[in-house]
C-alpha positions as CSV (number, residue, x, y, z in Angstrom):
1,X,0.0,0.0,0.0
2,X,1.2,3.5,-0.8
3,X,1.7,5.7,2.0
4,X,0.1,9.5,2.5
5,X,4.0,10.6,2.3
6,X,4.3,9.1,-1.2
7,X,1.1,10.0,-2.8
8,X,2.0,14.2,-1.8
9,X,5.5,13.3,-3.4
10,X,3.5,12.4,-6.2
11,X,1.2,15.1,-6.7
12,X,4.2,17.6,-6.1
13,X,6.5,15.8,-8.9
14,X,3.1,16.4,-11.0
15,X,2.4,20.1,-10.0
16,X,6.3,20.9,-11.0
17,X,6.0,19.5,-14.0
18,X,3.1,21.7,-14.5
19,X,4.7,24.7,-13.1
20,X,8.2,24.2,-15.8
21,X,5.7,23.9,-18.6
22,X,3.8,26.5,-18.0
23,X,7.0,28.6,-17.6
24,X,8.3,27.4,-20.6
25,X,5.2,28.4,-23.0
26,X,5.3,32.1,-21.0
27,X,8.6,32.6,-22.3
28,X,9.6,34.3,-25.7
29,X,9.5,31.8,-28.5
30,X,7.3,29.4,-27.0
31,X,5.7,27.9,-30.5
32,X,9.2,26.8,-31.3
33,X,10.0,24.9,-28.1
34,X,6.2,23.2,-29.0
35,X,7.3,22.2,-32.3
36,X,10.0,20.7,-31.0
37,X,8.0,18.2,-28.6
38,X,6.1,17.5,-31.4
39,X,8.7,16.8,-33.6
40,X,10.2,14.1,-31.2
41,X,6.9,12.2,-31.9
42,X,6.7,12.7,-35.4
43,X,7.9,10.5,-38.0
44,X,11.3,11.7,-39.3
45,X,11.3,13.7,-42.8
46,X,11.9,11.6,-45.8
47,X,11.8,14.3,-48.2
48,X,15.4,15.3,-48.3
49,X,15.2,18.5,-47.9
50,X,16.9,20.3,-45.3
51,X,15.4,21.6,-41.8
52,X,15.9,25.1,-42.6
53,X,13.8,24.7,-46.2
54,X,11.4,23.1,-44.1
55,X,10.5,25.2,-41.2
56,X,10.6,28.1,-43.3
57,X,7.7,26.6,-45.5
58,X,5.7,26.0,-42.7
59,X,2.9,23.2,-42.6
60,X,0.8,26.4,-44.2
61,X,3.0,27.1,-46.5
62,X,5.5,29.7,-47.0
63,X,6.0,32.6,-49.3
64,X,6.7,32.2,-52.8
65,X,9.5,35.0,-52.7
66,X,11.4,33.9,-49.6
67,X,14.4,32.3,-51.0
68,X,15.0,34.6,-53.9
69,X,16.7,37.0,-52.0
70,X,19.9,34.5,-51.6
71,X,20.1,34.7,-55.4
72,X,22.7,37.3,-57.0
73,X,21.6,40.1,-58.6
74,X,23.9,40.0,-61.5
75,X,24.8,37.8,-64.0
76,X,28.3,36.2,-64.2
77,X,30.4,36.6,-67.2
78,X,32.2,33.8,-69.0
79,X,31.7,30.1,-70.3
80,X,32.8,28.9,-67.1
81,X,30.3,28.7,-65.0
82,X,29.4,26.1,-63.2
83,X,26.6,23.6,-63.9
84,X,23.3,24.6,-60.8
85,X,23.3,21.3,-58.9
86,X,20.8,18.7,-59.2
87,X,18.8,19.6,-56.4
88,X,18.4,23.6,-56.1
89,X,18.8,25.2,-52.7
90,X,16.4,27.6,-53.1
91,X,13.7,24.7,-53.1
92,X,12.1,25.1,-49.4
93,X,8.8,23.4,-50.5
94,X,5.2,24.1,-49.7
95,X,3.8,27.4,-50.8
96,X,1.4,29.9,-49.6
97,X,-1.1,30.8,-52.5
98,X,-3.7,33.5,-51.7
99,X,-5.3,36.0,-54.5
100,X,-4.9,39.5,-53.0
101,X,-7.2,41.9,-54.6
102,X,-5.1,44.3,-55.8
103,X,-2.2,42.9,-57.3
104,X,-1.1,44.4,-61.0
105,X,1.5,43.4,-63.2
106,X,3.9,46.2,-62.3
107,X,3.9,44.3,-59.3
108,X,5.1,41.3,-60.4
109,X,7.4,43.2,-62.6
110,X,9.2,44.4,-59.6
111,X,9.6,41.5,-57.5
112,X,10.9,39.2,-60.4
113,X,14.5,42.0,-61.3
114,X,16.2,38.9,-63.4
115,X,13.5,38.0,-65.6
116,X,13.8,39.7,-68.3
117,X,12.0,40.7,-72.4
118,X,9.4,38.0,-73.2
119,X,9.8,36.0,-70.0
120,X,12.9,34.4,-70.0
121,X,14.6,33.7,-67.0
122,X,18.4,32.0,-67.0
123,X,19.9,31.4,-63.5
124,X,22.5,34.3,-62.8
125,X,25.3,32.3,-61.1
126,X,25.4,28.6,-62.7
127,X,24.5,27.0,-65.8
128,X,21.0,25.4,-65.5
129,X,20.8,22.1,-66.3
130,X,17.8,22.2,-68.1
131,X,15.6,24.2,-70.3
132,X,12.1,24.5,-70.0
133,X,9.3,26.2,-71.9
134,X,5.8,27.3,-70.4
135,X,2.5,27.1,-72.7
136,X,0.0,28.5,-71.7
137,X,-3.6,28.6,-73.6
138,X,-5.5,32.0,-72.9
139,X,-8.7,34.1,-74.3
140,X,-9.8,36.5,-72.1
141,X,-8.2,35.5,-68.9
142,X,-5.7,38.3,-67.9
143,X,-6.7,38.3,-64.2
144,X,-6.2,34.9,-63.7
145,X,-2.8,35.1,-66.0
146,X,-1.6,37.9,-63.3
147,X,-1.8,36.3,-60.5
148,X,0.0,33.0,-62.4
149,X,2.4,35.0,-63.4
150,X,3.3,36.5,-59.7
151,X,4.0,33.0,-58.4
152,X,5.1,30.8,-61.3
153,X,8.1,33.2,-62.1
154,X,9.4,32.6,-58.4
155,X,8.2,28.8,-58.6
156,X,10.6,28.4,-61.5
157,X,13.6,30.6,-60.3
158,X,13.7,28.6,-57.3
159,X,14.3,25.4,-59.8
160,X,17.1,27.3,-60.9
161,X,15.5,26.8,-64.4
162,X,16.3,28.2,-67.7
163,X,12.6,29.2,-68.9
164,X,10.8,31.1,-70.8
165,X,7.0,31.7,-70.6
166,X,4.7,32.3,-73.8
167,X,0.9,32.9,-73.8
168,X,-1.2,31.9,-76.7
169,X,-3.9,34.1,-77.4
170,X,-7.0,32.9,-79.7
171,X,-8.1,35.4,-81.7
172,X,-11.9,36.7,-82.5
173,X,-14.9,35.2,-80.9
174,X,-15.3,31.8,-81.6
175,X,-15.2,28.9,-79.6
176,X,-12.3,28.1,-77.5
177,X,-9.6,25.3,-78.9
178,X,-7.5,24.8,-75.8
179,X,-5.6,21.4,-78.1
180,X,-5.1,23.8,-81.0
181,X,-3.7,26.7,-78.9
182,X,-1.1,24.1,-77.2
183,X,0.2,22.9,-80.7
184,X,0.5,26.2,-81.6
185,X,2.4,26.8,-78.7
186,X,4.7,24.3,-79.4
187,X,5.7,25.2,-82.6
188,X,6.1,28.7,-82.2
189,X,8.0,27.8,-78.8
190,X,10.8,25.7,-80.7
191,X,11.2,28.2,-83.2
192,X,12.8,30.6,-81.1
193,X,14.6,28.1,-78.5
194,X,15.9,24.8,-78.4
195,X,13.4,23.8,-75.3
196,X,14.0,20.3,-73.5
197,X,11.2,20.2,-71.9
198,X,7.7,21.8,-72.9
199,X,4.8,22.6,-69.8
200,X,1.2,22.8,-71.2
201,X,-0.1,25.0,-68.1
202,X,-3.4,25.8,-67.5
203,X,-4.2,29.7,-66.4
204,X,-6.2,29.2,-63.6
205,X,-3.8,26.5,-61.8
206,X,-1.5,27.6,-59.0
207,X,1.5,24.9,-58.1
208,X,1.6,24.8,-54.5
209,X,5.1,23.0,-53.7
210,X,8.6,24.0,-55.3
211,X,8.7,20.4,-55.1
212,X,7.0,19.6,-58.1
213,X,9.9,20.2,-60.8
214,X,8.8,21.9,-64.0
215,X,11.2,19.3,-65.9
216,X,10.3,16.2,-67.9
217,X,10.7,12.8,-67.6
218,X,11.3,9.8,-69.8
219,X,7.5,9.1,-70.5
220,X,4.7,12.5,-70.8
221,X,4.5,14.0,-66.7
222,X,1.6,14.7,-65.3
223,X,1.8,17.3,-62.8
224,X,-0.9,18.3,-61.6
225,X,-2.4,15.5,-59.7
226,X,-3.7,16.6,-56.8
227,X,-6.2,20.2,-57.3
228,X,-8.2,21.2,-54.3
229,X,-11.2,21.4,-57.2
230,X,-10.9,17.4,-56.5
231,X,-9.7,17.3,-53.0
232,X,-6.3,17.1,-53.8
233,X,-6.8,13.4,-55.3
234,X,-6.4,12.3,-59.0
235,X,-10.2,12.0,-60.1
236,X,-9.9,8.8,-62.3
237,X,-6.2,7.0,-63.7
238,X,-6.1,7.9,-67.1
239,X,-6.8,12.1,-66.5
240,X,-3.9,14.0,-68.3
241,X,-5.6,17.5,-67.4
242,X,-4.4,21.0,-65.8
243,X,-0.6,20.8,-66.5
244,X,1.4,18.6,-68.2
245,X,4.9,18.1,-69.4
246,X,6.3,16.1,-72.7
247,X,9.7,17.2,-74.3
248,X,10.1,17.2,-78.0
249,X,10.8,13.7,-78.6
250,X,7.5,12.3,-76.8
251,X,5.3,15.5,-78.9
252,X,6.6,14.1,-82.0
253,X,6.2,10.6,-80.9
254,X,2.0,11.2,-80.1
255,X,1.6,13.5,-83.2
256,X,1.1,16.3,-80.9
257,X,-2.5,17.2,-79.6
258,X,-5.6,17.1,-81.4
259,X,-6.8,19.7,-83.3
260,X,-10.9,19.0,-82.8
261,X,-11.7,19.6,-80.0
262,X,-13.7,22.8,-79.9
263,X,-15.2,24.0,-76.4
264,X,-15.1,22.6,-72.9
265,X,-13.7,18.5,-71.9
266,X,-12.1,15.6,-73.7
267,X,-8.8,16.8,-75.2
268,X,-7.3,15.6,-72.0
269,X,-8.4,12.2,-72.2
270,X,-7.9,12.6,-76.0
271,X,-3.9,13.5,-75.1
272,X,-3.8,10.7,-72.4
273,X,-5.0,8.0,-74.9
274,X,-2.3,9.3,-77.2
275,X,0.9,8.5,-74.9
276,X,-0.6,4.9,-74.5
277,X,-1.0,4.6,-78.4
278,X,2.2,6.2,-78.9
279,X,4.0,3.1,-76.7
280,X,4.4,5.6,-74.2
281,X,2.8,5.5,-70.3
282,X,2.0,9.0,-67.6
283,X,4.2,9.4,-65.1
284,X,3.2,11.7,-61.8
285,X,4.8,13.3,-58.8
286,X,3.7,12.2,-54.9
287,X,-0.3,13.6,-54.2
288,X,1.9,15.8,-51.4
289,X,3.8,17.1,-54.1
290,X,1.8,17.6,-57.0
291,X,-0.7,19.8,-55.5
292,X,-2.2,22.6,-57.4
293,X,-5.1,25.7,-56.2
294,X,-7.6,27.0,-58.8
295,X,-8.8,30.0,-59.1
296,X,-12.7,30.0,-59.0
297,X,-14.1,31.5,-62.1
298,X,-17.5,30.5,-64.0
299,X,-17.3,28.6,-67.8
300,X,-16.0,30.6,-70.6
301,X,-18.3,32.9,-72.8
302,X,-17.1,30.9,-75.6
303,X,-16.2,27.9,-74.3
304,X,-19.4,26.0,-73.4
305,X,-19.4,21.6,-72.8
306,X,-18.7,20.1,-75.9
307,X,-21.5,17.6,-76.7
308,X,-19.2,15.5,-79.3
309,X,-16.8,14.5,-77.0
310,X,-17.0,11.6,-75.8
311,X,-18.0,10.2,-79.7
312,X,-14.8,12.0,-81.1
313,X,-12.5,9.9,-77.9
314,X,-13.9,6.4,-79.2
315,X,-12.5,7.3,-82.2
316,X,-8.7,8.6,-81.1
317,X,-7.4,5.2,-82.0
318,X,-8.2,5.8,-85.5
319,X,-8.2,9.5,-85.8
320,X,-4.7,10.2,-84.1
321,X,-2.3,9.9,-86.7
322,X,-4.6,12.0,-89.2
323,X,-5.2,14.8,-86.9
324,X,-2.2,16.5,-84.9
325,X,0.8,18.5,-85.2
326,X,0.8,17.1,-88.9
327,X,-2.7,18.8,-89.5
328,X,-2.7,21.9,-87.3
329,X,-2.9,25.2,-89.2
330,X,-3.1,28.8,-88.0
331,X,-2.1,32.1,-88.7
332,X,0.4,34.3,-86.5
333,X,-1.3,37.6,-86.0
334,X,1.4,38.9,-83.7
335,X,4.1,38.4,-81.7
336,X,5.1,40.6,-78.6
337,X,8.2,40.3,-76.2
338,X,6.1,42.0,-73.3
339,X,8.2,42.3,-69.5
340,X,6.4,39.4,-67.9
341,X,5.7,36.7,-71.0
342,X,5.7,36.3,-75.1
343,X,2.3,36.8,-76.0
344,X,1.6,35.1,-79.5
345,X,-2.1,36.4,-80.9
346,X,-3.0,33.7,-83.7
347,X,-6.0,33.0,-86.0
348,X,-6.5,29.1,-85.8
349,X,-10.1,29.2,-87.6
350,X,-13.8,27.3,-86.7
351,X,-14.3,23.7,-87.0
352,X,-15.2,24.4,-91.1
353,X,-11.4,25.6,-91.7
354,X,-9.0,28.6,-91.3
355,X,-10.9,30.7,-93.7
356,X,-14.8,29.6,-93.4
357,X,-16.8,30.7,-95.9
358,X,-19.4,33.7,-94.6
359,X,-23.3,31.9,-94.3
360,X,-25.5,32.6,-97.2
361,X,-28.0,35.1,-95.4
362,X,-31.9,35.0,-97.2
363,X,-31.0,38.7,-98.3
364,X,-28.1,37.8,-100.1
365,X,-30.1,34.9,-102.1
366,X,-32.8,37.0,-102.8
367,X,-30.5,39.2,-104.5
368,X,-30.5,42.3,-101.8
369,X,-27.4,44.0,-100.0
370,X,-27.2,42.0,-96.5
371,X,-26.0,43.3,-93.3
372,X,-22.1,43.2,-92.6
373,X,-21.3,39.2,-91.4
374,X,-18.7,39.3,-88.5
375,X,-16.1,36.7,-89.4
376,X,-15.1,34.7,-86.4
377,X,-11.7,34.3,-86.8
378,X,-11.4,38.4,-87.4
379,X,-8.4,39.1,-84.9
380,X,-8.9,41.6,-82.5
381,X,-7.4,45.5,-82.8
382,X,-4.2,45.6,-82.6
383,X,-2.3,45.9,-79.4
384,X,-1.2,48.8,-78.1
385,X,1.8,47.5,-75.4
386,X,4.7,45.8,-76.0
387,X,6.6,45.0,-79.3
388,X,4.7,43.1,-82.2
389,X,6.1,41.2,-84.5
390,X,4.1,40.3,-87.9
C-alpha cells in the first residue's frame, strides 16, 4: 500500500512539472520549443530537404518570394560557369497561395529583377541544367494570367530553371480550342529556342510545392495531380488534365495534340490516350507534391461543354495519326516580347477551316445587299503595349 508521504511526493513531482511547462510556453518563442516536442513524436522527414527549407515553408506554406533574396543580382560573365546542382537550394517546399485583390503586373514586374523581355529567366550564377518552356492557352483570362504570373516566375527561379513563358492568345470570338492553342504553342516555342522540356499549363492552376519540378521525364509527366477542385486526389487514372509536361521527342512521338476539339472537356483524355497509343505511359509526382489551387471562375463565354466528345475519344485510335501536329494550321497575328511573357495572338479558324466561308444570309439569295457578317476568326485591334512582330 502507498503511503500518504508518497502519494504528496507524487502530486508535487506532478504540480512541478506543471509549473516548468507552464514557464516554458510564457517565455519568448514558445511555438518553437512546442514544435519541438512535437517533432520528437513525429515520423522523421523523408523528403530530403533540409530543416531550414522546411521550417521556413511552414505546414501552411511559405512565401513564394522567400528564398530569392539569396540569389545574386547579377549575372556572371564567362563560359565557365558552373553547372546549378541537381537539387536547387532555393527549393524550401510548400507554398502559400492567396489571391490579394489588388495585385497588377507592375507588381510582379518588380519583385521578379532577373526576368527579363518576353519571360525568360536563366539562373545568374550557374548554368541550369535544363531548359524549359511554359505554354500556356489563354482568351480573355488576364486576371487569372496575373496572378499565375506573380507565383510561377518565383516557382521556377527557385528550380534554378532556364525558362521562358509564352501565352497563346485565340483570336476573335469563336469557340475556345484549348488542343489547337497548345500545338501552336509548341511550334512557335521551338522556333525561337531549343526547349528540353515543354509545360502545357493551365491559367487558372497555381502549383503549390517547389517540389513539383517543371522538368520532364522519360515518359509525358503529369503534374498536376492533386487540385483542391478534386480534394487534392487524382479523379480517375487515365486524367492528363491542368498541366502537363512532354519534351520534344514524346510531342513528336503522339503526333502532338488534337486539333478537334472545340469548347469545354475531352482533349485531356484525348492526349492521355495518345501517350498509351504512342508506346508511351504517364508518369506523376507524390499527391503531397503535386498539389495545385484554382482559381474559381464561372465557364468561358465561348467555351461552353462540348456535346461530341466523348464520340470524337472512341475514335482517337483511328483518328490520331490523321489529326495533330501534322494537321494543325493557323495564322500568326502577332508576336510581342512583353516584360512578364511572349504573347503570340494567332487565328487558328472554326471547326469548317482557317478561312470559313461567310453563311448565305436570305438577303443575299434573294438578291439584296445583306447586313455586314462578323467573321469569327477576325483578330482583334491591334495591341497597343509591348513590341509586335508580324
Amino acid at each position: 500500500m502507498v503511503s500518504i508521504q508518497s502519494k504528496w511526493r507524487y502530486l508535487f513531482m506532478f504540480l512541478g512539472i506543471q509549473l516548468v511547462v507552464m514557464a516554458l510556453l510564457s517565455r519568448e518563442g514558445y511555438q518553437k520549443r512546442v514544435s519541438y516536442f512535437i517533432r520528437i513524436f513525429r515520423k522523421p522527414d523523408t523528403t530530403g530537404l533540409s530543416s531550414r527549407n522546411h521550417t521556413a515553408a511552414g505546414s501552411a506554406g511559405g512565401d513564394v518570394y522567400a528564398n530569392l533574396s539569396h540569389i545574386s543580382k547579377t549575372h556572371s560573365h564567362g563560359d565557365d560557369m558552373p553547372y546549378c546542382p541537381k537539387m536547387s537550394p532555393f527549393i524550401g517546399g510548400p507554398i502559400h497561395v492567396s489571391f490579394p485583390s489588388r495585385l497588377t503586373l507592375e507588381e510582379v514586374q518588380r519583385k521578379n529583377p532577373l526576368v527579363v523581355r518576353g519571360g525568360r529567366y536563366r539562373p545568374p550564377d550557374c548554368d541550369a541544367r535544363h531548359k524549359t518552356a511554359i505554354i500556356i492557352p489563354h482568351r480573355h483570362r488576364e486576371h487569372h494570367l496575373k496572378f499565375l504570373l506573380y507565383y510561377l516566375h518565383p516557382f521556377l527561379q527557385r528550380q534554378q530553371l532556364q525558362y521562358g513563358i509564352y501565352v497563346i492568345h485565340q483570336a476573335g470570338n469563336y469557340t475556345f480550342n484549348r488542343a489547337k492553342l497548345m500545338n501552336v504553342g509548341f511550334r512557335e516555342a521551338m522556333k525561337e529556342e531549343d526547349w528540353d522540356c515543354l509545360f502545357f499549363h493551365d491559367v487558372d492552376l497555381i502549383p503549390e510545392d517547389d517540389r513539383n519540378t517543371y522538368i520532364c521525364d522519360s515518359n509525358p509527366k503529369h503534374a498536376a495531380i492533386a487540385m483542391d477542385k478534386f480534394g487534392y486526389k487524382l479523379p480517375y487514372k487515365m486524367y492528363f488534365g491542368g498541366v502537363s509536361a512532354l519534351t520534344p521527342l514524346h510531342y513528336l512521338k503522339m503526333n502532338g495534340f488534337p486539333n478537334n476539339y472545340w469548347g469545354w472537356g475531352g482533349e485531356d483524355d484525348d492526349i492521355g490516350v495518345r501517350v498509351s497509343l504512342a508506346g508511351m505511359y504517364i508518369t506523376r509526382p507524390s499527391l503531397k507534391v503535386g498539389r495545385y489551387k484554382m482559381i474559381k471562375h464561372k465557364l468561358d463565354k465561348g467555351n461552353d461543354v462540348n456535346p461530341k466528345r466523348f464520340n470524337m475519344l472512341a475514335k482517337t485510335r483511328q483518328t490520331w495519326k490523321l489529326d495533330g501536329m501534322n494537321t494543325a494550321e493557323y495564322e500568326t497575328i502577332s508576336r510581342q516580347y512583353l516584360p512578364l511573357y511572349t504573347n503570340i495572338t494567332v487565328n487558328i479558324g472554326t471547326e469548317d477551316g482557317l478561312h470559313p466561308s461567310p453563311p448565305t444570309t436570305p438577303a443575299k439569295a434573294a438578291g439584296k445587299p445583306a447586313g455586314k457578317i462578323l467573321d469569327p476568326a477576325k483578330p482583334p485591334a491591334k495591341p497597343n503595349e509591348g513590341h509586335s512582330e508580324k
